[in-house]
C-alpha positions in Angstrom: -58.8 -154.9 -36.9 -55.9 -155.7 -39.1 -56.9 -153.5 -42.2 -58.5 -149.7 -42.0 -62.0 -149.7 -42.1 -61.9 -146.0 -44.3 -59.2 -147.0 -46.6 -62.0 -149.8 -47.7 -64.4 -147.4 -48.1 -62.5 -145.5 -50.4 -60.9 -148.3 -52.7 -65.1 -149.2 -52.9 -65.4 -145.4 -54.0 -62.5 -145.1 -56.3 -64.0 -148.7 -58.1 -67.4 -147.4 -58.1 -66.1 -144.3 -59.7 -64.1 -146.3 -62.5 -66.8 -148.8 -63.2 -64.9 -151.6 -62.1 -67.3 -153.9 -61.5 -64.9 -157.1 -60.5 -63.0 -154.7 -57.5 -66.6 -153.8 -56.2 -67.5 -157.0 -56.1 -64.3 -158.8 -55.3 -64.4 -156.0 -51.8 -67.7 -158.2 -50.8 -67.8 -160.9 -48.2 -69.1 -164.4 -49.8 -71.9 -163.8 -47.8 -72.3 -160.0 -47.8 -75.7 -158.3 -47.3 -76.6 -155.1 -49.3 -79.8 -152.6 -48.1 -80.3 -150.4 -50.5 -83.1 -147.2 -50.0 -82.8 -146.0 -53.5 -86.0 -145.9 -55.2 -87.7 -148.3 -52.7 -85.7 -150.2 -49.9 -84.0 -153.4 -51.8 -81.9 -155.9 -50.4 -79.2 -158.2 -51.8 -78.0 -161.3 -50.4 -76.9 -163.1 -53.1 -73.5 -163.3 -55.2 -75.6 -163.1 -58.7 -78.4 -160.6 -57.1 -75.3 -158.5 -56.1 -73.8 -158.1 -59.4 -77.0 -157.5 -61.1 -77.0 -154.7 -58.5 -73.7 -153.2 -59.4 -74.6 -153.9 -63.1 -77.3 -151.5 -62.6 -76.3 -148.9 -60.5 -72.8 -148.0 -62.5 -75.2 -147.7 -65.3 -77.6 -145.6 -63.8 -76.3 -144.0 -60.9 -72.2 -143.4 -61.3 -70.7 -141.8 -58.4 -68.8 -139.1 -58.2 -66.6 -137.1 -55.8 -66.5 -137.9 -52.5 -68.5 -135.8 -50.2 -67.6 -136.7 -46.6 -66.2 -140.1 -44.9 -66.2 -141.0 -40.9 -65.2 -143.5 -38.6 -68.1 -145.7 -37.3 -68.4 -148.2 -34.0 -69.6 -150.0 -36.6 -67.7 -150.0 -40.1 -67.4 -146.6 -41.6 -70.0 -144.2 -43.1 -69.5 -142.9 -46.7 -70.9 -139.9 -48.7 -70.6 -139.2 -52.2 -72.2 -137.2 -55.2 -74.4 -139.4 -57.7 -76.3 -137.7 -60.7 -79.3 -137.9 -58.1 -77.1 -136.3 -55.3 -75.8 -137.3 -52.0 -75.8 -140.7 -51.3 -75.1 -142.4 -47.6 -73.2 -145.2 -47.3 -72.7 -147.5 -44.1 -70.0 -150.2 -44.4 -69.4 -152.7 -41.8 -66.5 -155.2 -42.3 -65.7 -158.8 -41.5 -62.5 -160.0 -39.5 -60.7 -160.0 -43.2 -62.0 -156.4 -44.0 -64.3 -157.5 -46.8 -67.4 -155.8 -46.4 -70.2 -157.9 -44.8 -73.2 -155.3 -45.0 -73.8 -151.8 -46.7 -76.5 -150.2 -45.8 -77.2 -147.3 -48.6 -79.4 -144.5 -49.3 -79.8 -140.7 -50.0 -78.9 -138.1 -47.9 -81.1 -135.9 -46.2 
């Protein structure tokens, strides 16, 4: 890999955490796949579905701190506070380090 997998996941933090909506979804691949097990197990394949995604979720759930962040054979794995709590976040990348699939939910 010619980028670091965990400095990704922590730009995608810091954006989420400022509400920038254009870096969140500039960090996606064009064809990027989101699984999301908030509230019922959603998933996003589109550009448009993706941003009506993030629309909702910085409106609704804003992240805070980060809680914990580690290496994984696959991407990198992600916690962070939300109003709701904990939240679990599994990033894996493509060869550019955009990320291809998150796979998201709380943490129990």
């Amino acid at each position: 890999m010619s980028f670091d997998p965990m400095a990704v996941a922590i730009d995608w933090l810091d954006a989420y955490r400022a509400g920038d909506i254009e870096a969140i979804l500039e960090m996606y691949a064009e064809d990027a796949v989101v699984h999301c097990g908030c509230g019922g197990v959603k998933t996003i394949t589109s550009r448009e579905a993706l941003r009506a995604y993030w629309v909702d979720r910085l409106r609704d759930y804003p992240a805070g701190q980060l809680d914990d962040l580690n290496p994984s054979h696959e991407g990198t794995i992600i916690s962070y506070i939300t109003s709701t709590g904990v939240m679990s976040a599994l990033f894996t990348f493509d060869a550019t380090g955009r990320i291809k699939e998150l796979n998201c939910s709380p943490l129990h």
